[in-house]
SERO-4910 file (N, C-alpha, C, O; in steps of 0.05 Angstrom, whole numbers):
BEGIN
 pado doro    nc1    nc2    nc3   cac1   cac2   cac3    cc1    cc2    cc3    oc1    oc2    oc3
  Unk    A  -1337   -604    -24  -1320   -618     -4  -1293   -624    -16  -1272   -625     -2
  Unk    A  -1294   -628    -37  -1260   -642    -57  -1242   -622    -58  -1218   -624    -57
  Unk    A  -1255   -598    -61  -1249   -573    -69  -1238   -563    -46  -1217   -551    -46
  Unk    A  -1254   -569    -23  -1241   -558      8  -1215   -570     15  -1195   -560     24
  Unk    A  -1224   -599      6  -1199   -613     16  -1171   -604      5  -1151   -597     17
  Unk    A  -1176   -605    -23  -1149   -599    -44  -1135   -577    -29  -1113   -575    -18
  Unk    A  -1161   -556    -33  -1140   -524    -19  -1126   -540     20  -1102   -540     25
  Unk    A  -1140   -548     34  -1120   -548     55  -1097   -564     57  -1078   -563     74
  Unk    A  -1103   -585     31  -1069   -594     31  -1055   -586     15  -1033   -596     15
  Unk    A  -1062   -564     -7  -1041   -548    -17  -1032   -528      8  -1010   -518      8
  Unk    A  -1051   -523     28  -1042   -497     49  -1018   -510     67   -997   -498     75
  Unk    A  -1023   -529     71  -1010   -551     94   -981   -551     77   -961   -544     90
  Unk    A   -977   -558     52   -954   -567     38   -937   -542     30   -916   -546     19
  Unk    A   -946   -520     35   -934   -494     30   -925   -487     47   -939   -492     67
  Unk    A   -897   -470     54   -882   -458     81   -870   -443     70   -860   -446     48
  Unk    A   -871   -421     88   -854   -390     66   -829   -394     71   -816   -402     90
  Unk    A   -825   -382     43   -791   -384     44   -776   -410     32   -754   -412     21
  Unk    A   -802   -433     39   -793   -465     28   -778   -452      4   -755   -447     10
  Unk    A   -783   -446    -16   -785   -446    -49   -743   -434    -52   -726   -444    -65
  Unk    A   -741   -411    -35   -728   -400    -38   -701   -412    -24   -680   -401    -29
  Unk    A   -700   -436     -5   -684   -450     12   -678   -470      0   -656   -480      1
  Unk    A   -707   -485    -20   -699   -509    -31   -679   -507    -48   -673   -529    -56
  Unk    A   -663   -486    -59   -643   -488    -79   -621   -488    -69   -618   -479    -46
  Unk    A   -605   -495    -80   -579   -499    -68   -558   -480    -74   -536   -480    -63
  Unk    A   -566   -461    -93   -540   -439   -100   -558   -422    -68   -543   -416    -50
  Unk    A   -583   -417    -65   -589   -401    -44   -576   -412    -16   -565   -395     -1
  Unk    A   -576   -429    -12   -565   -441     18   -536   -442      8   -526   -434     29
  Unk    A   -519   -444     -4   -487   -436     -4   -493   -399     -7   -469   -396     -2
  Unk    A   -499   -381     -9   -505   -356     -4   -509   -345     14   -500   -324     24
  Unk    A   -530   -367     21   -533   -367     58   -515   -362     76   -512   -341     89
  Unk    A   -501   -385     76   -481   -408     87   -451   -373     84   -443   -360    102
  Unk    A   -446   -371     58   -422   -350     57   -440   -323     73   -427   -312     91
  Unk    A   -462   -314     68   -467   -297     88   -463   -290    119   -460   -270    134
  Unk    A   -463   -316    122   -459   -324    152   -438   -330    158   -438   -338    181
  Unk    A   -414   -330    147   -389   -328    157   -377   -302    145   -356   -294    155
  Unk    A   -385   -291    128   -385   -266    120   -392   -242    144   -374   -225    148
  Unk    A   -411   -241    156   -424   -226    172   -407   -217    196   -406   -194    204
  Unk    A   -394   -238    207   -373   -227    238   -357   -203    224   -355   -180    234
  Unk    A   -346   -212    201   -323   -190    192   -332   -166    182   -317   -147    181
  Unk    A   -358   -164    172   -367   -144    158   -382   -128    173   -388   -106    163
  Unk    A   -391   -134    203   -396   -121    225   -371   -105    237   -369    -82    245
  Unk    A   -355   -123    235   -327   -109    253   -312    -93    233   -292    -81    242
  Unk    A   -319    -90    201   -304    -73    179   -318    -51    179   -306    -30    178
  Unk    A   -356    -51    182   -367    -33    185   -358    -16    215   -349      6    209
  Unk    A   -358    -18    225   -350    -15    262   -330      4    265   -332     26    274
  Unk    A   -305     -9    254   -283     -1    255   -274     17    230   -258     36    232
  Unk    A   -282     12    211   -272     21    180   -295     45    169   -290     67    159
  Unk    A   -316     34    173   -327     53    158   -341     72    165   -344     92    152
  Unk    A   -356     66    200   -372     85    211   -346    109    225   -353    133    227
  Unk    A   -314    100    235   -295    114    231   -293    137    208   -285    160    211
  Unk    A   -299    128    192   -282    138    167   -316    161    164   -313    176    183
  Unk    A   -331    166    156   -354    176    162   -355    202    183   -359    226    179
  Unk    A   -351    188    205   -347    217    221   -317    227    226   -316    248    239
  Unk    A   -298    218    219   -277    238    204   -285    252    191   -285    274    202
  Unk    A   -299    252    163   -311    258    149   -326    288    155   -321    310    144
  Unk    A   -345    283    175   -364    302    186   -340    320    207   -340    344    205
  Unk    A   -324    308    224   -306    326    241   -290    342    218   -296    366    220
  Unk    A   -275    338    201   -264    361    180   -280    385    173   -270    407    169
  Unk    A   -309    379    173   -323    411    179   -330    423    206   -347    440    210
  Unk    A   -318    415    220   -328    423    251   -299    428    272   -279    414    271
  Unk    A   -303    452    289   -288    454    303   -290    448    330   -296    460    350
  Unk    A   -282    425    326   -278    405    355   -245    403    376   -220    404    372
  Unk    A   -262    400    399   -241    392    412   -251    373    438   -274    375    446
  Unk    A   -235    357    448   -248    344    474   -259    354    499   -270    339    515
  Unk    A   -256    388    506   -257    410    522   -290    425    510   -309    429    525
  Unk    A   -289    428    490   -314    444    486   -334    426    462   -323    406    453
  Unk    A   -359    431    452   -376    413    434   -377    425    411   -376    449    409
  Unk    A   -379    406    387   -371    412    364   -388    439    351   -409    449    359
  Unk    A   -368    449    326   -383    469    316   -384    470    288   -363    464    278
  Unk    A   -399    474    273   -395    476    250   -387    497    230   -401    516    225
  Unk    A   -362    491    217   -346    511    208   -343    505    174   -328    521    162
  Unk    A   -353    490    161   -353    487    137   -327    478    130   -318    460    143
  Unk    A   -311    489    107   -286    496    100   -265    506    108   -243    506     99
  Unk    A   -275    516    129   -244    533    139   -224    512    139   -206    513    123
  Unk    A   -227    492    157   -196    474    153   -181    473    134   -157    479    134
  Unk    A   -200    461    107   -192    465     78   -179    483     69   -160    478     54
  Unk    A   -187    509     76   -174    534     65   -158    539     82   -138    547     70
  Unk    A   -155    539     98   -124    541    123   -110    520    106    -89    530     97
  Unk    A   -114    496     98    -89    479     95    -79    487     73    -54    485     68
  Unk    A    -96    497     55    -92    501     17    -81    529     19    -77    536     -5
  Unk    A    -75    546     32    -79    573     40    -52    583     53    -36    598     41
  Unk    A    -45    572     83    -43    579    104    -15    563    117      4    575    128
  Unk    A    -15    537    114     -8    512    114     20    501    102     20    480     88
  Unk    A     39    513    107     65    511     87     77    475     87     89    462     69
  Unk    A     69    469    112     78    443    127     61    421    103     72    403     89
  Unk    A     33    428    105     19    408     83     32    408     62     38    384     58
  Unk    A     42    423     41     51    430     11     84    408     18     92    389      5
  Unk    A     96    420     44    116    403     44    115    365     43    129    349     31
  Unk    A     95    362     60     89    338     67     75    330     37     73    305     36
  Unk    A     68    338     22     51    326      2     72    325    -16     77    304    -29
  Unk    A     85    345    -20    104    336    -39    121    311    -32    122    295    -51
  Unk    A    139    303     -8    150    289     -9    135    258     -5    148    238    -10
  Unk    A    110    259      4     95    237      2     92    227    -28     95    203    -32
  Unk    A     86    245    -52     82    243    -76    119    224    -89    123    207   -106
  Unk    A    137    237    -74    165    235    -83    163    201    -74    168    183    -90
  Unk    A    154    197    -49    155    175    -42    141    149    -53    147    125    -49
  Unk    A    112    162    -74    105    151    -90    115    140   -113    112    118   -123
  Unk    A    130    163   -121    151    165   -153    169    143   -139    169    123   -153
  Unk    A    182    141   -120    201    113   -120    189     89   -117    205     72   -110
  Unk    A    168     81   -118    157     60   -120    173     41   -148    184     20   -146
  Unk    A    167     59   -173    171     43   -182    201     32   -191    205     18   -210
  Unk    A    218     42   -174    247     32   -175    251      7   -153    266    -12   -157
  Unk    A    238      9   -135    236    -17   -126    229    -38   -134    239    -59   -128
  Unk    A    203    -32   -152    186    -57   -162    208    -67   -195    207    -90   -205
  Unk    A    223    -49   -204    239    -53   -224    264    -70   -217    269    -92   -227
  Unk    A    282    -54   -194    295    -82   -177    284   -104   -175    291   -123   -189
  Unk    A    265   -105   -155    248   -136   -148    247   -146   -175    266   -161   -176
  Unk    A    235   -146   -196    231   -153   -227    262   -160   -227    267   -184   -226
  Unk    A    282   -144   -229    308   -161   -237    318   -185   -219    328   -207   -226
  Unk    A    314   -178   -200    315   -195   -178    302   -228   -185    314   -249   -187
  Unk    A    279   -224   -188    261   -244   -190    280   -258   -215    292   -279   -213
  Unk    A    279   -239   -240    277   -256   -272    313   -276   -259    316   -300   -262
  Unk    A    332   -259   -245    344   -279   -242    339   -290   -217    363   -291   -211
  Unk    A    327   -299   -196    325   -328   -180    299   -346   -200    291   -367   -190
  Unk    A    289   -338   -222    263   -359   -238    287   -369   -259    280   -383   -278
  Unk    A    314   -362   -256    334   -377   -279    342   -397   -269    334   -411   -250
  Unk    A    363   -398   -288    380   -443   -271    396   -421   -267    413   -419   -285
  Unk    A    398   -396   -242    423   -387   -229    429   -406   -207    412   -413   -191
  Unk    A    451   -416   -207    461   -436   -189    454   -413   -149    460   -389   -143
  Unk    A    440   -439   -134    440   -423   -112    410   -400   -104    408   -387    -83
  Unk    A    387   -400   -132    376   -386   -130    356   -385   -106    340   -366   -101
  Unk    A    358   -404    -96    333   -410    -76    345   -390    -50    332   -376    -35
  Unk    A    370   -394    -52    394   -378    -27    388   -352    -24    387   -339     -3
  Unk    A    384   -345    -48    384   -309    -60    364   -305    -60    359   -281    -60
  Unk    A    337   -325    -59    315   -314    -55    309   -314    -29    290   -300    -24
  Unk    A    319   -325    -11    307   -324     18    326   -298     35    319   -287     55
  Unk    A    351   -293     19    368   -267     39    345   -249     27    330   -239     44
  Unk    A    340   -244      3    325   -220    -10    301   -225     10    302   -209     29
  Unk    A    286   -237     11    259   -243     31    267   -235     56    249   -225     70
  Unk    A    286   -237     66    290   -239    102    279   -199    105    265   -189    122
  Unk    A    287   -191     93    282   -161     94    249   -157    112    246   -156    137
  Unk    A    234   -156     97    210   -150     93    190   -153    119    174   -137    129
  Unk    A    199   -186    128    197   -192    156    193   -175    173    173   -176    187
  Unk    A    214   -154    176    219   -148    200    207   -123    203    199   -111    183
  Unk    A    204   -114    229    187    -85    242    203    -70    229    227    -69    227
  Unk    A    175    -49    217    181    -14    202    208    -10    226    232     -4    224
  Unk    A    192    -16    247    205      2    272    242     -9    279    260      7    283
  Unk    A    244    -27    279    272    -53    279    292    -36    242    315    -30    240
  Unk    A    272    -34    224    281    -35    209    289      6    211    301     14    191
  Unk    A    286     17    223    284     47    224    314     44    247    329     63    244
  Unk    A    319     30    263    335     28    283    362     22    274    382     32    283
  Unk    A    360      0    250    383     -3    235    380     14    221    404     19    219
  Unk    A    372     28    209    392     42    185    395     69    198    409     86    186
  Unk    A    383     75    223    391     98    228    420    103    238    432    125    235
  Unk    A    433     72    252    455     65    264    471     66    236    488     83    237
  Unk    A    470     54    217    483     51    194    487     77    172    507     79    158
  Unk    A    461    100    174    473    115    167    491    141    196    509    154    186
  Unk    A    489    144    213    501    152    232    525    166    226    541    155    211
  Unk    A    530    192    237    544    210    215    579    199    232    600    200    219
  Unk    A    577    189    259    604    175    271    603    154    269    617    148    250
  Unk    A    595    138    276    594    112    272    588     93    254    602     72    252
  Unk    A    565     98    240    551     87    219    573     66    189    592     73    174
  Unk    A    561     47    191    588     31    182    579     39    140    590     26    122
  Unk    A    560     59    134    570     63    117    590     92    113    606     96     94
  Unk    A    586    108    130    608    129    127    640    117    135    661    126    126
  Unk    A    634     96    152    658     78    151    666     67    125    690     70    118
  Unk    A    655     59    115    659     43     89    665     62     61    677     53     41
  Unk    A    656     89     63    662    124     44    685    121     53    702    117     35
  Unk    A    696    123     81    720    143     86    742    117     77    759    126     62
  Unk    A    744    102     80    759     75     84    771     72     57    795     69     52
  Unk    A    746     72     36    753     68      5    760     96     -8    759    100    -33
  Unk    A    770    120     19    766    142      6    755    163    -19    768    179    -32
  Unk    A    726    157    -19    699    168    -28    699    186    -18    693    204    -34
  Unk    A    704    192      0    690    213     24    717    232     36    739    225     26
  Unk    A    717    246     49    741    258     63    730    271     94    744    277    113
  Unk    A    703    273     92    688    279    121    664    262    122    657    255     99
  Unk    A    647    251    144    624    237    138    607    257    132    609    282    133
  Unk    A    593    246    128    555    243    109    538    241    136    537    223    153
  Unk    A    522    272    134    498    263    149    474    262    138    455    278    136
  Unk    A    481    229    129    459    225    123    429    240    128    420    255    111
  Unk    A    415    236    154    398    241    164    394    266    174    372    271    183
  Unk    A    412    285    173    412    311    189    417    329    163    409    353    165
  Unk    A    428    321    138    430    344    120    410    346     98    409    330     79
  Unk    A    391    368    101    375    371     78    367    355     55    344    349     48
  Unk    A    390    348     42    388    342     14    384    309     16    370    296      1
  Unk    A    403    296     41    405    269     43    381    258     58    373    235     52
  Unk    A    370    269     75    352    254     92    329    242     77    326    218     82
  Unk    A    309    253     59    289    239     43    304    216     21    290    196     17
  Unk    A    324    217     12    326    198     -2    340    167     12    341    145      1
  Unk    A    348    175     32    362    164     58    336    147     69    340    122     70
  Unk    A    310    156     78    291    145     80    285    130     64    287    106     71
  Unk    A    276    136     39    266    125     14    283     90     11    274     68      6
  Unk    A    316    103     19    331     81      4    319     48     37    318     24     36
  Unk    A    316     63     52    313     52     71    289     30     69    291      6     74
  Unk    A    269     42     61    239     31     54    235     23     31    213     13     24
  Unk    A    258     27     13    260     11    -11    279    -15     -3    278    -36    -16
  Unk    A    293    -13     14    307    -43     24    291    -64     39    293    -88     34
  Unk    A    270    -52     61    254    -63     70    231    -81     53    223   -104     59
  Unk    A    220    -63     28    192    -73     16    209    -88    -11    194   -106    -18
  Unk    A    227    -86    -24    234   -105    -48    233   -126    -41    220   -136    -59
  Unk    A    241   -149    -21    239   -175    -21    201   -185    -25    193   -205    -37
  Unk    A    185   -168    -14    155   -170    -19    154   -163    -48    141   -179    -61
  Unk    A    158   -154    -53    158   -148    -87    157   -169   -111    140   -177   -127
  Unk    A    189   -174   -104    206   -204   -115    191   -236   -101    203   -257   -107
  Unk    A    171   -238    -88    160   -250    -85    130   -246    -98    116   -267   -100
  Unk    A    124   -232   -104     94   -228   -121    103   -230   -149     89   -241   -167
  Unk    A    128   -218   -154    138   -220   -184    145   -244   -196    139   -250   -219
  Unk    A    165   -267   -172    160   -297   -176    148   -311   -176    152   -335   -180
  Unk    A    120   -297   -169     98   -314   -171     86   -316   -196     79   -337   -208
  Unk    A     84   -291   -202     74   -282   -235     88   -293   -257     76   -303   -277
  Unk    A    108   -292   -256    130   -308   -272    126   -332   -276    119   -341   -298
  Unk    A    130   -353   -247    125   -375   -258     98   -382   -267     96   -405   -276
  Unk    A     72   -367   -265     50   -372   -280     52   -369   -307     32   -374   -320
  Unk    A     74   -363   -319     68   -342   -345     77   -384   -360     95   -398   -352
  Unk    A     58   -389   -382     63   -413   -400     89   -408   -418     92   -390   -435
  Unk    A    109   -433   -411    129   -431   -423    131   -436   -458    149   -430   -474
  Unk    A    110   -445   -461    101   -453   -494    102   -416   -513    103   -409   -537
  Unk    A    101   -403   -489     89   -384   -510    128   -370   -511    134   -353   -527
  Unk    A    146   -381   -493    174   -363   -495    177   -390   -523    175   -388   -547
  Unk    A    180   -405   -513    190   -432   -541    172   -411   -563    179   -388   -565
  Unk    A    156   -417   -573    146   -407   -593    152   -386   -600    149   -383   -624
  Unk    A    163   -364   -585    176   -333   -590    208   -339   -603    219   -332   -623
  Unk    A    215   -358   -578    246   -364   -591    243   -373   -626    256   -362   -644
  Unk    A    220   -399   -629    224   -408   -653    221   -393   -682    229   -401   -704
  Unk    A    203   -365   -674    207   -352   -692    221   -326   -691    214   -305   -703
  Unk    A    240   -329   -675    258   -313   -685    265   -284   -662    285   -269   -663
  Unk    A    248   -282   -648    245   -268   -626    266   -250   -608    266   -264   -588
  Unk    A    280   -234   -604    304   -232   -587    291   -226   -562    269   -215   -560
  Unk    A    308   -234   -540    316   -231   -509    293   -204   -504    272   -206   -492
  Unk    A    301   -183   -516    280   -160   -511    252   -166   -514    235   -169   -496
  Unk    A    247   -168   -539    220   -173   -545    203   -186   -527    183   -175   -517
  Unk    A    214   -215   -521    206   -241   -506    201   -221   -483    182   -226   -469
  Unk    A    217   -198   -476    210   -186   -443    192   -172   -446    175   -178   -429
  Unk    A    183   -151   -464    165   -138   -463    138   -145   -474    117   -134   -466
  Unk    A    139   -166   -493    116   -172   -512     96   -195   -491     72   -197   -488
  Unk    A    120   -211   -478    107   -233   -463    109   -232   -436     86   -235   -427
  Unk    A    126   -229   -418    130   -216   -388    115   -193   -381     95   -195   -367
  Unk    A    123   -174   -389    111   -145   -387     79   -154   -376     71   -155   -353
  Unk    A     63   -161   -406     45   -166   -411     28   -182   -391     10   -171   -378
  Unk    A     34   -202   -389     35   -224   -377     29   -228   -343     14   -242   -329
  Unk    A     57   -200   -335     59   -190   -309     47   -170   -300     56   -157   -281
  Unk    A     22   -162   -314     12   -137   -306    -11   -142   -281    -11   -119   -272
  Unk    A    -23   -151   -270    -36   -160   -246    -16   -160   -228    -22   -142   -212
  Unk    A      7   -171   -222     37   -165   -203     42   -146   -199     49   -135   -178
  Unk    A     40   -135   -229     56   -106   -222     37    -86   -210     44    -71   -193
  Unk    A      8    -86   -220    -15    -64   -215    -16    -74   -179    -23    -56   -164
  Unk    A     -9   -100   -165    -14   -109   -143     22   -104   -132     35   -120   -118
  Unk    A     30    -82   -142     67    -77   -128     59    -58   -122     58    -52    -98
  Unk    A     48    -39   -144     39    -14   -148     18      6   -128     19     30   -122
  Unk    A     -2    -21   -122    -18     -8   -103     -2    -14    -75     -3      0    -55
  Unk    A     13    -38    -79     29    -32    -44     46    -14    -42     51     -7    -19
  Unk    A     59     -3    -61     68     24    -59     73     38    -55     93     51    -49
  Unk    A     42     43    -58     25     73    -52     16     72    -30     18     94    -18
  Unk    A      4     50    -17     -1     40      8     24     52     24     28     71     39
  Unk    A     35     35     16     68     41     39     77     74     41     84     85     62
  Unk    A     76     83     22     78    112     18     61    123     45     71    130     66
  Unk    A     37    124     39     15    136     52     18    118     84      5    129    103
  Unk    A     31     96     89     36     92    127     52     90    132     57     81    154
  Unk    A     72     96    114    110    101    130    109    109    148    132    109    157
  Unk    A     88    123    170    102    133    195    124    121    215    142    131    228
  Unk    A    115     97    211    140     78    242    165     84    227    182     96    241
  Unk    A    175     77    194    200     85    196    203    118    194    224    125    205
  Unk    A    193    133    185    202    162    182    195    172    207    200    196    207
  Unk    A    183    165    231    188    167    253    207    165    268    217    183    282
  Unk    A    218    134    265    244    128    281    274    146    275    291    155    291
  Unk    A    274    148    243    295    161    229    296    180    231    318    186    239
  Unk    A    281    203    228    282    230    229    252    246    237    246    269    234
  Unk    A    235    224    249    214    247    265    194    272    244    177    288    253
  Unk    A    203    270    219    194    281    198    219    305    191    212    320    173
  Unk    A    243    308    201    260    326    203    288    313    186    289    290    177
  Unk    A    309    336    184    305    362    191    295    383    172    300    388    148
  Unk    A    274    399    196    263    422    187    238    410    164    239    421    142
  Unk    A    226    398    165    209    382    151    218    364    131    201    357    114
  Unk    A    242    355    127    249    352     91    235    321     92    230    312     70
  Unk    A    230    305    114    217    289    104    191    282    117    182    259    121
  Unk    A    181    305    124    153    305    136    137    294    110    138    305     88
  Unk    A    121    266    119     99    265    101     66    273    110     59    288    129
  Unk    A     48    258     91     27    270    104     19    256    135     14    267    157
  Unk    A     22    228    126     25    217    151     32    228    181     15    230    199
  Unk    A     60    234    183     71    245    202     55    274    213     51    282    236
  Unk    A     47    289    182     36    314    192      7    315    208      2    332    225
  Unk    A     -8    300    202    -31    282    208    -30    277    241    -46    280    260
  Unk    A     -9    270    241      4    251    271     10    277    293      8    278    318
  Unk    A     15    292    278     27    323    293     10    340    309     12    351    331
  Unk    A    -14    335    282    -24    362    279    -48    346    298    -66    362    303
  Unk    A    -55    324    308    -74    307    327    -65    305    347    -78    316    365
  Unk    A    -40    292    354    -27    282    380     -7    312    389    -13    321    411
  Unk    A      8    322    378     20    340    391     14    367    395     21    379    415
  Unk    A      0    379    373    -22    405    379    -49    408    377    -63    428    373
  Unk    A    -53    376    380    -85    370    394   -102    392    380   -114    407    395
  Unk    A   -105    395    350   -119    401    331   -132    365    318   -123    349    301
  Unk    A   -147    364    330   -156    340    319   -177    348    290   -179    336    268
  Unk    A   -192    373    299   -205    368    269   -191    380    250   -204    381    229
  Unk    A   -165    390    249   -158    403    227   -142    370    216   -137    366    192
  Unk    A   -137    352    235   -119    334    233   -156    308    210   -162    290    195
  Unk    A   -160    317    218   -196    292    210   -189    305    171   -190    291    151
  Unk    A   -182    334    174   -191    349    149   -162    338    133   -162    328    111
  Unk    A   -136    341    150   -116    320    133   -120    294    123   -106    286    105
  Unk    A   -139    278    133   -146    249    132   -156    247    102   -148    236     81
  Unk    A   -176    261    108   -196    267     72   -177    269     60   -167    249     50
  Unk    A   -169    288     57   -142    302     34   -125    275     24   -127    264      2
  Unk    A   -110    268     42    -99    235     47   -124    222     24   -124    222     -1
  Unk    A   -144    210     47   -156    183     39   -160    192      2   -153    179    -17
  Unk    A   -174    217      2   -181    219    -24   -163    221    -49   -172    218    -72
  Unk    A   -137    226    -41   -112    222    -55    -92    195    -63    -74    190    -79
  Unk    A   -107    182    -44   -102    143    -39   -120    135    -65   -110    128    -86
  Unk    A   -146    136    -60   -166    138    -81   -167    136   -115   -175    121   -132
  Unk    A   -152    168   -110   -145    172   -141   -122    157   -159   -125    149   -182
  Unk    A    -99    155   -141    -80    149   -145    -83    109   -150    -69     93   -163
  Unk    A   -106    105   -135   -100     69   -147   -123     74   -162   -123     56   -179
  Unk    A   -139     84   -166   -163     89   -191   -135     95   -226   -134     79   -244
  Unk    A   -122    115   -225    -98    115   -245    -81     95   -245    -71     91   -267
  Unk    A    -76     82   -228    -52     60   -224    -78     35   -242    -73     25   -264
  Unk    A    -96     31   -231   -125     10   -245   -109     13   -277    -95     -3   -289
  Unk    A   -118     41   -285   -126     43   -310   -101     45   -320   -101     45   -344
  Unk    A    -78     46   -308    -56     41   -324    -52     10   -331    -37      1   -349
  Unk    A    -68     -4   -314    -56    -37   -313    -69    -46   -337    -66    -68   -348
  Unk    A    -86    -26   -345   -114    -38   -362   -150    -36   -354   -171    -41   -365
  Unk    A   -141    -27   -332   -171    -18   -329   -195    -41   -318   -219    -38   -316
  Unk    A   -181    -65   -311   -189    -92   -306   -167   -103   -283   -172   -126   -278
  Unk    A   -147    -93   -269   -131   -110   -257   -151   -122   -235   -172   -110   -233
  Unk    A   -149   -134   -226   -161   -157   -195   -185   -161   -203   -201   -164   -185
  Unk    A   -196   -161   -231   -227   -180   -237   -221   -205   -233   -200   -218   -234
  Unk    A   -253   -209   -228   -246   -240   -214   -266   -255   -251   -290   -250   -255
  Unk    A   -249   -270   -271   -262   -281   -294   -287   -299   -292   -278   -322   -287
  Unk    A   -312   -299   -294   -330   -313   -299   -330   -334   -320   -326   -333   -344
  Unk    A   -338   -359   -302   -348   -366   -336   -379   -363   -354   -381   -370   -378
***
């Protein structure tokens, strides 16, 4: 009978799951699960079951008129093959990568002087910031007006200081239009820059510049030994917006030149945009996406391991 009793109030005092609720790192786990979950429904949804059958449409020849087929590679080898427009667009997407880091080198000068006693610096940091603000699209509207081969108040400003003796088209001549863009989207994204770089800066402990000065240190050193160093999470986090920016320039290389003339600044983006919306090749356009996403990929996987191979760990204790 003691024996019966014992077991039904150990049965009574047991509830599944009790064991695993009573702790408290489990119920804050909980607790972030559950506000975790709306967004990670709507990332799966939108982000990843998307990205998936892209995936599967790059081997299939689809259209909204007839049902899919499966074609393996062909897209692939049409684009690597066949495809003069892709080779163009990749290269200058890649070009558009390579200026990344002249922006983030500005922003860096920018920054080291508004983190000085420059008289006014707060002034110089908010004109530099006002940029960034504003729509790809707003910001594609001005400079297209500005470079403007009649009007444009910098061919005004060539002919005036006599630089020039005919205007500059900008945008219409071969050689000028990609870097014309570039300079464009490098005016836009440096104030975001110079703000991640001021941030990093003033984290960096001033004990360790005193201590460089006291033994003896010059101006250089102190930049590369301790800044550099110091600023590499900023910069690996300039680096990947970048590349980012590279890879969705469409609104401004849209507004400015439509990917023209004659492709010189078609990127992949735009070609992507073309080859879906205007000659309604959507799966050859799914098979540019891959090419893209998987090139995004590599490129901040190298950018990682340039920072060190650790940028955005989060430190344990």
């Amino acid at each position: 009978m003691t024996t019966l009793i014992s077991a039904g109030a150990a049965t009574s005092a047991w509830r599944p799951g009790a064991g695993w609720w009573a702790t408290q790192r489990n119920r804050q786990l909980a607790l972030i699960a559950c506000f975790l979950l709306p967004s990670l429904v709507v990332f799966v949804l939108y982000r990843v079951l998307p990205l998936g059958w892209n995936v599967v449409l790059s081997f299939q020849a689809w259209s909204p008129l007839r049902p899919a087929q499966w074609i393996g590679l062909e897209h692939y080898v049409e684009m690597w093959s066949y495809d003069d427009t892709f080779w163009i667009a990749l290269r200058n997407t890649l070009i558009f990568i390579a200026a990344s880091p002249l922006a983030i080198a500005g922003a860096l000068g920018i920054a080291l002087l508004v983190n000085s006693d420059l008289k006014g610096a707060a002034v110089y940091r908010t004109i530099v910031f006002l940029s960034y603000p504003l729509m790809a699209v707003a910001v594609g509207i001005i400079w297209r007006w500005m470079y403007d081969e009649r009007g444009g108040i910098i061919n005004y400003a060539l002919r005036a200081t006599g630089l020039v003796d005919r205007p500059i088209g900008f945008l219409q001549d071969f050689d000028w239009a990609l870097p014309s863009v570039i300079f464009a989207e490098i005016w836009q994204v440096i104030g975001f820059y110079m703000i991640i770089l001021l941030t990093g800066l003033q984290s960096i402990p001033q004990n360790l510049y005193e201590a460089a000065r006291i033994d003896g240190a010059p101006a250089w050193a102190r930049f590369f030994r301790i800044t550099v160093p110091m600023l590499r999470p900023s910069l690996f986090l300039c680096i990947v917006v970048g590349i980012l920016n590279s890879f969705s320039s469409f609104d401004l290389v849209y507004i400015m030149t439509n990917g023209g003339p004659g492709h010189a600044t078609e990127l992949l983006i735009t070609h992507i945009y073309k080859s879906a919306f205007v000659e309604s090749k959507f799966d050859y356009a799914a098979a540019l996406t891959v090419v893209q996403f998987a090139l995004l990929v590599v490129l901040t996987i190298a950018a990682n391991r340039a920072a060190g191979g650790n940028a955005g760990a989060v430190e344990r204790d």
